[in-house]
C-alpha positions as CSV (number, residue, x, y, z in Angstrom):
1,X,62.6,-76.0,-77.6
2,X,59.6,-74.0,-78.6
3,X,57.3,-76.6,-79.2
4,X,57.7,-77.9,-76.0
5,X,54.7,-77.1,-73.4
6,X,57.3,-76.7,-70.1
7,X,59.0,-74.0,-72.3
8,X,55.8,-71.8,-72.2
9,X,55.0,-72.6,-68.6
10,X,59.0,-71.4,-67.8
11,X,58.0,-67.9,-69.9
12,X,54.4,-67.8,-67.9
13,X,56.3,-68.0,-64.6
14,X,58.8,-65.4,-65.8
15,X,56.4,-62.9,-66.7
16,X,54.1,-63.7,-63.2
17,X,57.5,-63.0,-61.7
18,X,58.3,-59.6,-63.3
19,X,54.4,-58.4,-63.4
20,X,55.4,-58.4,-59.5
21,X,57.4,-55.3,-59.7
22,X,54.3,-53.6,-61.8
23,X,51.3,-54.4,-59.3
24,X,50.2,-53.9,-55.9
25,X,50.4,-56.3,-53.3
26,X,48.2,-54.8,-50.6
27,X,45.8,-51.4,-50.8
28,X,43.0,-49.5,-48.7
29,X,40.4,-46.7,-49.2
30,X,42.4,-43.1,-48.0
31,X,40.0,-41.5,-46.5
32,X,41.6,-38.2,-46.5
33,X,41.4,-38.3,-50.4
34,X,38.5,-40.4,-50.9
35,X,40.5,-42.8,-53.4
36,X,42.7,-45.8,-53.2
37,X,46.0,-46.3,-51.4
38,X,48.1,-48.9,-52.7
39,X,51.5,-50.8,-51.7
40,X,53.7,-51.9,-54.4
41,X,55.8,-54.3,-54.7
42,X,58.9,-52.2,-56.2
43,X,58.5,-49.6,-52.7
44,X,60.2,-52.2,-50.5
45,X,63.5,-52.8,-51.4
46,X,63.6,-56.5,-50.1
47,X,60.3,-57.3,-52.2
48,X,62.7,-56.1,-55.4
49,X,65.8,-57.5,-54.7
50,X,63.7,-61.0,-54.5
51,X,61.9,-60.5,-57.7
52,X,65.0,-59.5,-59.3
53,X,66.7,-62.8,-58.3
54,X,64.0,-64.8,-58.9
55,X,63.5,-63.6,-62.0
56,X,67.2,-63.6,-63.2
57,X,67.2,-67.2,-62.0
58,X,63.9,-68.0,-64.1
59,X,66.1,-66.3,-67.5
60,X,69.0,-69.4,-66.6
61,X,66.2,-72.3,-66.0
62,X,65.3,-71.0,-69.6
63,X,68.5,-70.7,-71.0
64,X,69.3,-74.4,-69.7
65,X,67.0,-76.5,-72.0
66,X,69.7,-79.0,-72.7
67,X,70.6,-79.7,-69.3
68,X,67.1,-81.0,-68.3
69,X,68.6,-82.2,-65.0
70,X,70.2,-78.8,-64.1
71,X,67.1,-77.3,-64.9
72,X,65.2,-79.5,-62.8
73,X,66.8,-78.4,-59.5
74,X,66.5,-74.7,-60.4
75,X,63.0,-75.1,-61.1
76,X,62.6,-76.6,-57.5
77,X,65.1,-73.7,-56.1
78,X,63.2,-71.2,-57.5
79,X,59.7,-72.7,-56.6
80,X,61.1,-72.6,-52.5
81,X,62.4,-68.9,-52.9
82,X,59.3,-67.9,-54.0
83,X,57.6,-70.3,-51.6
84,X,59.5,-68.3,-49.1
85,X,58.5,-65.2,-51.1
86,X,55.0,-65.7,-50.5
87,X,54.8,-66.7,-47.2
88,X,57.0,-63.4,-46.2
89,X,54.4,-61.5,-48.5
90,X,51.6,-62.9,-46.2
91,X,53.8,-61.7,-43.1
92,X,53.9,-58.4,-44.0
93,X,50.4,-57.9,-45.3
94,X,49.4,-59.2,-41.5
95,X,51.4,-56.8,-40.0
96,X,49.8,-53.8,-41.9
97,X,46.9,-55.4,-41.0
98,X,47.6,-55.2,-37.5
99,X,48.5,-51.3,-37.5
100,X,45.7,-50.3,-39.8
101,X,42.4,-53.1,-40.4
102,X,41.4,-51.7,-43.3
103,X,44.1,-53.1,-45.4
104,X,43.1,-55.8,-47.9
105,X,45.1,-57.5,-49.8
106,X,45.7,-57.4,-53.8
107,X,45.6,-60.0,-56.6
108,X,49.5,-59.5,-57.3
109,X,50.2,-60.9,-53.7
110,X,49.3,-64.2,-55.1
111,X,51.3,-64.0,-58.6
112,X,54.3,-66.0,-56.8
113,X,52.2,-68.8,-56.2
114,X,51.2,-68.7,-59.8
115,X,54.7,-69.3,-60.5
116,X,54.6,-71.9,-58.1
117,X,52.3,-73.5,-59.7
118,X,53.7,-73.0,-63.1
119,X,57.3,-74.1,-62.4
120,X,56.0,-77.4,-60.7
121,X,54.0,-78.5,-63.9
122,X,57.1,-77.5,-66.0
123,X,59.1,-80.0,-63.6
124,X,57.0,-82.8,-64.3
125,X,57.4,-82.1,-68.4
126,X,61.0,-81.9,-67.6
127,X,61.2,-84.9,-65.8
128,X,59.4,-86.6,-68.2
129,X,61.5,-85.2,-71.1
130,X,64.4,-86.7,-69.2
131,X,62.9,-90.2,-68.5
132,X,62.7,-90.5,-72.4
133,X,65.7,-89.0,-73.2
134,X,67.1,-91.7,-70.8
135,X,65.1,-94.7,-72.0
136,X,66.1,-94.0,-75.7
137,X,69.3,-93.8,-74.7
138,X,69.5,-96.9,-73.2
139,X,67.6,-98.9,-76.0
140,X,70.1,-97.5,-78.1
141,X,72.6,-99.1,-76.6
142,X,71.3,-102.2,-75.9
143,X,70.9,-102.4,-80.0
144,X,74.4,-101.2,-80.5
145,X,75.3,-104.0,-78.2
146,X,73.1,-106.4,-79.8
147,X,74.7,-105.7,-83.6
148,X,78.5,-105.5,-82.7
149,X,77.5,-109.6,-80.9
150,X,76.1,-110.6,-84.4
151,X,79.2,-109.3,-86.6
């Protein structure tokens, strides 16, 4: 399990996911104070309740390493929650942006698509972990087969 490369792209995309509820995700220059403003993720309760479900779900895509196919799907689910996640993220920055221009938006915004990113390219390792699994599988029983014809 640890040796495997989709394993530490599942724990990258966990921790992009919970270094959410750390970061901003949009800021301006107060002038009133002369110093920065920032919007974090963790003051909008929606923004928390997705990064707490997303990042729940990315601790059971972990915790399902033998069930490649299982963890397949929830690699997908997750990637179009946070798809979804980040398209919302953009939604909201644009409507600050509307009220107040001087809004700009932070590097956290973009840390779900980071773990877009990440869980497709663990997909592909675990869909190619599968396809072996599946083609040893089947040569071994096309050699079972093969011996119990020649007793």
């Amino acid at each position: 399990m640890w040796k495997k490369l989709q394993t530490w792209l599942l724990i990258a995309a966990a921790i992009a996911i919970a270094a959410m509820g750390a970061v901003d995700f949009c800021w301006t220059l107060d002038p009133a104070t002369s110093g920065k403003f920032s919007l974090k993720f963790i003051e909008h309760r929606q923004f928390l309740i997705i990064i707490f479900v997303t990042f729940m779900l990315s601790v059971i895509i972990f915790f399902h390493y033998d069930k490649r196919i299982m963890q397949l799907r929830l690699c997908l689910l997750n990637s179009l929650i946070l798809f979804g996640f980040q398209i919302w993220i953009l939604v909201e920055f644009f409507i600050l942006r509307r009220q107040d221009n001087s809004f700009t938006l932070s590097t956290g915004a973009v840390l779900p698509l980071a773990a877009i990113l990440l869980y497709l390219f663990s997909s592909r390792l675990i869909l190619k972990d599968e396809a072996t699994h599946m083609f040893d599988e089947a040569a071994m029983s096309s050699r079972r087969k093969k011996e119990s014809k020649q007793r």
